[in-house]
Every structure is written in structure tokens, then in C-alpha cells.
N, C-alpha and C positions, 0 to 999 in steps of 0.2 A: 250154701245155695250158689255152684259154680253159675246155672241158669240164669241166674239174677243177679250175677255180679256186686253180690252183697259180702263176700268174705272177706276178712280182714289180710290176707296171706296170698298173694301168686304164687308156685313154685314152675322157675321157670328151669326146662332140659331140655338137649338136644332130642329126647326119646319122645315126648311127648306127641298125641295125634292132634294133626292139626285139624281137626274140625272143631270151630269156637267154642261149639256149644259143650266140646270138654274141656279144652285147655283153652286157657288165656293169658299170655303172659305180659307181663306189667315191668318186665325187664326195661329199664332207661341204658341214657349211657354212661348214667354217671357210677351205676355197676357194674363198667368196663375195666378189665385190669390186664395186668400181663400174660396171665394163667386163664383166660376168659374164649371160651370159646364160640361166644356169640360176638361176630362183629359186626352184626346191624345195628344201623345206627338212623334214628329218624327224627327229626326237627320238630317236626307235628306231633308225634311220637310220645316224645318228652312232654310236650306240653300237656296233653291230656295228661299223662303217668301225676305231673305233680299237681293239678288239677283235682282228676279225680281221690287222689289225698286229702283236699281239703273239704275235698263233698260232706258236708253234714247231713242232707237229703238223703235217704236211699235213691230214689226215682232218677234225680238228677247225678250220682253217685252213676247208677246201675248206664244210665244214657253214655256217661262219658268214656267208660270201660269200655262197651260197646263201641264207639267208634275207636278208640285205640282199637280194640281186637279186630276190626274189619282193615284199619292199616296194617297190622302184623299179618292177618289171614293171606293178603291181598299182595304181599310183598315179599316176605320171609324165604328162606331158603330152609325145611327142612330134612332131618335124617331121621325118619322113624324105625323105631325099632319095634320089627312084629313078633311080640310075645304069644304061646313059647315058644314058636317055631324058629328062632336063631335066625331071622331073614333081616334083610335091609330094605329101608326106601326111600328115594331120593326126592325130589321134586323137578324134573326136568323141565316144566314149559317155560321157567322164566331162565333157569340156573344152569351155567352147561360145565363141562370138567370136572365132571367125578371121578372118574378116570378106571380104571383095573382093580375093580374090589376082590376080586378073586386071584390075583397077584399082590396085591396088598388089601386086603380086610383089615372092618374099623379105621378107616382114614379119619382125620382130625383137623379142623383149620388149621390148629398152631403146631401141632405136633412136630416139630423141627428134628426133635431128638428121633425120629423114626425114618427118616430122610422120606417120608411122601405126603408130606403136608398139604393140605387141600387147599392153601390159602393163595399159595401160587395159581394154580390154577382154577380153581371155582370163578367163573365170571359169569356177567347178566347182559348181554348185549343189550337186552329192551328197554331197560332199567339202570342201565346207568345213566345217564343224564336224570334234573331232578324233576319233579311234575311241574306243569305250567298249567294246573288249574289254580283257579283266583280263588280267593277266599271270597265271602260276601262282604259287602261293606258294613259299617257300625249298626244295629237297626236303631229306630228315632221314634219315641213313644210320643204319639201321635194325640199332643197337649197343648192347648193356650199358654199353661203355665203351670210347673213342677209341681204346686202346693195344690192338693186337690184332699177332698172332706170326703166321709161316708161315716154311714152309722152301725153300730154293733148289729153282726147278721143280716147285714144288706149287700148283696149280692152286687158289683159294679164290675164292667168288664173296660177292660184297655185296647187297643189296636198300636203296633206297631210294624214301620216297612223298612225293608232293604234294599240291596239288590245284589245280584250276580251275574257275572260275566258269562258263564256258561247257563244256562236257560234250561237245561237237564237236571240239573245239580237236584237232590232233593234237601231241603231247609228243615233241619231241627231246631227249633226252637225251644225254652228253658225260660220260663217266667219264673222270679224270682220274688216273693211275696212280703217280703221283711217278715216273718212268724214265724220262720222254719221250714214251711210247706211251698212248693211247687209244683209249678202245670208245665207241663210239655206238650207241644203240637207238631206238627208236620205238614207238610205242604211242598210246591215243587218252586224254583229260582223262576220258575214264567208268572207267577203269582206271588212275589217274598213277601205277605202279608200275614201277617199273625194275629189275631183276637181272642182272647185267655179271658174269663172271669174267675172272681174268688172272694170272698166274704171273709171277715176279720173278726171274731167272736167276743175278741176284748178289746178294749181301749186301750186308746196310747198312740205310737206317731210310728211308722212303716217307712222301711225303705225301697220299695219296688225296681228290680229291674229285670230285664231281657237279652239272654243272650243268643246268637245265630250259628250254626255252624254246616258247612254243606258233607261234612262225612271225609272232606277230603283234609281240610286245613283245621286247625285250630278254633276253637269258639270265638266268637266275637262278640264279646261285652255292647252294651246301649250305651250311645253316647254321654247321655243325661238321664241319672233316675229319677223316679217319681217320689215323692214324700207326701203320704196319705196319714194325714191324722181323723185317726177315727173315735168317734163319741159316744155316747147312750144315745137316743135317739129321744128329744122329748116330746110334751105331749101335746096333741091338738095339731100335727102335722097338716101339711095342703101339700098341695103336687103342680107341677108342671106338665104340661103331656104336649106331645104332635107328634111330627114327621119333618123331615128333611129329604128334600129330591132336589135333582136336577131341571132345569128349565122345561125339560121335555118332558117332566112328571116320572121322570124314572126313582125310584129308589135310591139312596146314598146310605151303603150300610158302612158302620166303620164312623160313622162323621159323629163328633164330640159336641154334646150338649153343655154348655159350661154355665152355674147365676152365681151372679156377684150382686154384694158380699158375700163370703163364705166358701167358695169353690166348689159348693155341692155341682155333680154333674152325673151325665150317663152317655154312653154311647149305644148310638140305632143300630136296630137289630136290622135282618137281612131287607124287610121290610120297611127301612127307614124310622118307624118309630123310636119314641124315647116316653122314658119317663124320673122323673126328679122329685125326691120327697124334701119338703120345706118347710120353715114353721113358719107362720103368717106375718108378710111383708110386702117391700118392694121392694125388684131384681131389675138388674139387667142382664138378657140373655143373649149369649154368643153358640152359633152354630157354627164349627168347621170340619173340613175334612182338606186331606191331603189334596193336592193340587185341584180347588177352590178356592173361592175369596170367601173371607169371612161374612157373618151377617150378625147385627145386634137389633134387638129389639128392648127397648131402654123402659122402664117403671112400669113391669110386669106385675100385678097385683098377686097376691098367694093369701086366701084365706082360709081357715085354720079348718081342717074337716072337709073342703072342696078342692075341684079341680079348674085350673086355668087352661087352655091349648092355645100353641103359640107355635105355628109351623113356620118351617123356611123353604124356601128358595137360593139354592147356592149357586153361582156363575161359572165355569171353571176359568181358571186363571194359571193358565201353562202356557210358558213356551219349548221351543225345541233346539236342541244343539245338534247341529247334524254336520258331514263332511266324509274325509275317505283320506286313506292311509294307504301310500305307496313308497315305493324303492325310489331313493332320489340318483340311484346307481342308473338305475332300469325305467325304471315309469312304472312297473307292472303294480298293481295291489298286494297288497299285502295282508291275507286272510287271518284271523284267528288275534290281531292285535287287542290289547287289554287299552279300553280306554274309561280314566277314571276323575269323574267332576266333580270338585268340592264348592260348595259354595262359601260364600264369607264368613257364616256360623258353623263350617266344619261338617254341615250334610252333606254326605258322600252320596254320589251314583254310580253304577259303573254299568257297562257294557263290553262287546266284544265286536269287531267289524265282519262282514261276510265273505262271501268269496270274491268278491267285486273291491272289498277295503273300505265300505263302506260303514258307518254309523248313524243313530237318529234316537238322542236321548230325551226326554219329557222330564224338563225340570219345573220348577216356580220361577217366578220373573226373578231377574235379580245379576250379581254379579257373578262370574265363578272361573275356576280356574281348571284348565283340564290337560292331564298329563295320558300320553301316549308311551303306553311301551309294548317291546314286539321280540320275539326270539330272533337272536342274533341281528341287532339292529341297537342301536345308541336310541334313547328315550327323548321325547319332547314336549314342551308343555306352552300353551297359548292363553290367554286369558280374554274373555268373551262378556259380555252384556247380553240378558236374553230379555225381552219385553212379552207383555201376555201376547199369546197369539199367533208370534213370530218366529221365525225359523233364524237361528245363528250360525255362520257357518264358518269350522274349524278344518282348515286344510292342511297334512302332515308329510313331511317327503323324509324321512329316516335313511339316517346313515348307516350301512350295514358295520359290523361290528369285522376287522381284520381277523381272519384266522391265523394262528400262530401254529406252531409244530409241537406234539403233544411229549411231554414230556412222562414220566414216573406216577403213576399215582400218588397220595399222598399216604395211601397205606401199605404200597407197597413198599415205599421207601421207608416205613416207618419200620413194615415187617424185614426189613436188609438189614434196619438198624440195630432191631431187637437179635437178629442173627449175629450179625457181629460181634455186640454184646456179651451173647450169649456166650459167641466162639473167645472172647477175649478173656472173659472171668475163667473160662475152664482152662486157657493157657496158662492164666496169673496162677491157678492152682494144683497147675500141675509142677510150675517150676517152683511153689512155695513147700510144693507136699516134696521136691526131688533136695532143697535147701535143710530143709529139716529133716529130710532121711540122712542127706551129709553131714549135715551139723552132730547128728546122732552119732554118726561112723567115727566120726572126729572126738567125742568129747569120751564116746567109748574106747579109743585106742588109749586116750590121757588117761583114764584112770582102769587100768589093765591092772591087776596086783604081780608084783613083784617074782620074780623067779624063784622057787626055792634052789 
């Protein structure tokens, strides 16, 4: 099932046609050798490759295949060979110097021994340099606290967010369920929000988590999983029920219904609502959502076969980091810089600045630290206090980085090396083949027989 990226085998060649949906190759670089005629080589690349090796999912298995093969699609230098008509084809919009196939047919990168190796000359001018798209940051599963309860075949959903610097980016998302099974979602970096449900059929304790990836970089693992112990469900249940909105009666879809003891909870659907199955007691209940203030409603009654309603009102509770990034050479702004905020628990934010060099991040109150970096520029980082409500402002003048005089590639000097090499073993044996032809001529003259 090449479609579904479900086979156990790549086979990767230079002949093969580059439209995904035939070939896909799963080539790293750690199956680079001397005799190799693939030398692309990609960072991200790799990581997928030994990733999707460990996928035990299909789903999530077939997802991560897919973004390798859109790096390969998207970057790669093909040679196809159109069967059976004996033709050739190149890929010219990224790749230039293919040179005189018809003076020299079949060129080869390494082929040295042919004296018209393509490896001297094949180059990418667009593409050489490497991408300055940003990964997303960690997502943060969107919890009171790790330890959360549900019952056998009771459906509960989670929300977690991110962010990305590029605001186009599109976000794959990979729920990870601790059972074997996973959900995957989609969505754009102007939204990086995820909300996945999924139900647990047996008992026992789960390890949930989420990973992000925008198609360009590497997945990114959740900072912190979730650990769901799920039970039978007994008998004589009651419930919780409301809504959670904003001051202004808007809706809060996404916000976590949390009753203690026990950590049963639910997350509001688009419409704010919730609902919580419980066996007859008293709770205290906490409603939150991202950048709000909590709310608890303390010795909530639950009796066994009825329902309680216990709605909330959340406040928001944000402030903002904002500021502008420019040339401390020039003054001028500086478009397109990555600027990335952690707070003191390791929740990342990130953005990018406009054409002006400016930024304006929305975090929760609190401490954080926020590092600037910028193509061709030395990086800087400040550390900021935001309060609800209020605006922090982070001002950055970046050192442009010297240019230097460009020396050798590191593969071209590698492919001089391997020539050399190459040229030096065939000199060691030609003078060891012309030693031993002598030594023959010699030990043949010693034992000549005798005259009659």
C-alpha cells in the first residue's frame, strides 16, 4: 500500500518518478557511503526517517512518511528515466548543471572514473542556504493537573496549543492515546489549537500525548503528558452540567471542567457546555481555559441518578509583550525576525516581526524570557514581567553578523578528497602490480635450468 505509506520496504533510485504518490523514498543519511549516488542530505529529513520507524500506528506511521516525502518531493534533485523510450529527465527549476548529455550520456554524481561527474557541477542557487522556517513550539495540554480520571467507553476530549512563527504554516497534529490508537487533526499556525476526543474500552492507567508539526521541521513532542486512569464506571452515577463563557456571555469552547476529588472532568464543546458523570458526593469545581483566570465553585453536591448545573464566568487574564527589532548598524527594522518567549514553566510562545520589526505577543501574567534571532544578525534575549492587562515592552538593536570570504564547500572538499584518494590507491597499485611483475622477472631469471 505505497498510497498509504503502510509498507514495510522504500526502495530508493535515481530512476524512480518523482510523483509521491509512486515513489517515496525513506533514504537517510546514514545510508550514505562512498559508492552512493544520492548526496542529499536533510536534518528534518532524518528525523522523520527514524521516527516513522518507530510508528506502531498506521495512521500516525502513514502521517509521518508523508511529511518526509513532501520534504524529498519539494527539494530533491531527480534523474528519471523514461521507460522504454531510452530518454532522460532532469529536474531544472531548483537544480542547474547538467551539462551535455548528448556529449556525455548517463552522467553520474560520483562517477569520477568517467571524467564527467555531475557532482562538480550540479548546483541549487535557491537552495543552498538552509530554511528559516521555525518550527512550532512544544504544544501544552490544556490541564489543571496531569492526573485526570474517565470511565470505560466514556468519550472525553482534550485541547491543546501552540504556536508558530509563520502564521501560514499548516499544523499536524498526532494525539497519542496510550492504547495503541491515534487521532490526528489539522488546522492553520493562525489558530494552533487542537481538540481530539477518544474513549478507552478497558481499564488501566494511559499515557496521553500530542505532537505538532508544520510540514516543514520535525514533530514536536507536548511538553507534559497526560496520565488517565480509567475505571468501570459504577452504579448509581449523578452529573455535573453548565456552561463556561466570557463576561460578555460569549461562549469558551476549549475550557476544562475539572471535580475534586477524583479528577473526573470534561472539556466545553463549541457552545461552552460541559458535562461530568460522578458518583454521589461533594466536589469542588474548577473551570479553566487558556489565557483566563480560574474559577472554583467549592461543596458542589452530586446525587446519585440527578443532575447539579454549576456554570461559570471566566475573566481573561492576559497580558502582552510587545516591542520592534532593528539594525543597531542602521536603525532600519528588521522584517521576518523569530522572536521566542518562555515562561518560567518552560511554556514557549513564538512569533515573527512585520515589515516595520515589530511584534505583540499575548501571554498569561507572569515572568518570561524572550530571545530574538534574525538572519544574519547575532541573537539577543531580555527578560520581561507582564501583569494582567498590560502591555511589556521588549526593545532589540542586533548586531549584524561579519561576512567572511566564502571558502570550499564542505563537500566539495570532501569530493577532492575522495579523488585524491581515489588517484593515490591506483598509483600505490600500479607501482605494487609493476614490483611484483619485477620481483617475477627476477626470481624467474634465478631459477632458469641449466644449459645442456
Amino acid at each position: 500500500d505505497v498510497y498509504g505509506c503502510k509498507v514495510e520496504m522504500y526502495i530508493w533510485y535515481w530512476s524512480s518518478d518523482p510523483d509521491p504518490n509512486y515513489m517515496l523514498s525513506m533514504e537517510s543519511s546514514w545510508t550514505l557511503d562512498g559508492w552512493n549516488d544520492n548526496y542529499w542530505v536533510n536534518t528534518t529529513y532524518n528525523q522523520y526517517y527514524l521516527k516513522q520507524l518507530a510508528d506502531l500506528d498506521p495512521a500516525t506511521r502513514e502521517a509521518d512518511a508523508k511529511y518526509a516525502q513532501k520534504i524529498q518531493y519539494e527539494s530533491a534533485s531527480y534523474i528519471i528515466f523514461i521507460y522504454p523510450y531510452g530518454e532522460w529527465a532532469m529536474r531544472t527549476d531548483l537544480w542547474q548543471g547538467w551539462g551535455d548529455w548528448t556529449a556525455h550520456p548517463y552522467r553520474q554524481l560520483n562517477a569520477y572514473w568517467g571524467a564527467n561527474p555531475l557532482f562538480f557541477d550540479l548546483n541549487c542557487p535557491t537552495c543552498s542556504a538552509a530554511s528559516t522556517n521555525q518550527p512550532p513550539t512544544r504544544p501544552v495540554i490544556q490541564t489543571n493537573t496531569p492526573y485526570l480520571s474517565a470511565y470505560t467507553n466514556q468519550t472525553r476530549t482534550l485541547t491543546a496549543t501552540s504556536s508558530d512563527a509563520e502564521t501560514t504554516d499548516q499544523l499536524n497534529w498526532t494525539w497519542n492515546w496510550g492504547d495503541g490508537t491515534s487521532t490526528v487533526t489539522q488546522g492553520t499556525a493562525a489558530n494552533p489549537t487542537s481538540t481530539a476526543s477518544h474513549f478507552w474500552n478497558t481499564t488501566g492507567n494511559f499515557t496521553v500525548t500530542v505532537t505538532v508539526s508544520d510540514g516543514w521541521n520535525a514533530p514536536v513532542a507536548s511538553q507534559s503528558p497526560v496520565y488517565m486512569l480509567v475505571t468501570n464506571p459504577p452504579a448509581g452515577l449523578g452529573s455535573i452540567r453548565g456552561n463556561v463563557k466570557d463576561p460578555g456571555g460569549a461562549p469558551i469552547a476549549g475550557a476544562q471542567v475539572l471535580a475534586q476529588p477524583g479528577s473526573n472532568f470534561d472539556t466545553t464543546a463549541s457552545d461552552g457546555t460541559y458535562t461530568i458523570s460522578l458518583p454521589a458526593g461533594t466536589y469542588n469545581v474548577t473551570a479553566s481555559a487558556y489565557l483566563y483566570g480560574d474559577r472554583t465553585q467549592s461543596n458542589v453536591a452530586v446525587l446519585a441518578s440527578q443532575t447539579t448545573w454549576a456554570n461559570f464566568t471566566l475573566v481573561p487574564s492576559v497580558g502582552w509583550i510587545v516591542g520592534n527589532v532593528t539594525s543597531l548598524a542602521t536603525g532600519s527594522p528588521i522584517a521576518g525576525a523569530v522572536v521566542l518567549v518562555t515562561s518560567s514553566s518552560s511554556q514557549q510562545t513564538t512569533a515573527s516581526t512585520n515589515s516595520q520589526g515589530r511584534f505583540n505577543i499575548s501571554v498569561e501574567p507572569g515572568a518570561y524570557t524572550v530571545n530574538v534571532t534574525a538572519t544574519g544578525y547575532y541573537g539577543a534575549q531580555q527578560t520581561v514581567s507582564v501583569a494582567s492587562g498590560a502591555e511589556s515592552v521588549a526593545t532589540f538593536r542586533l548586531t549584524a553578523i561579519p561576512t567572511t570570504t566564502p571558502g570550499l564547500e564542505p563537500l566539495v572538499i570532501a569530493a577532492i578528497a575522495a579523488v585524491v584518494i581515489i588517484a593515490a590507491v591506483a598509483v600505490v597499485a600500479v607501482l605494487m602490480m609493476r614490483r611484483r611483475r619485477k620481483k617475477e622477472d627476477e626470481e624467474g631469471k634465478l631459477n632458469l635450468p641449466p644449459k645442456t
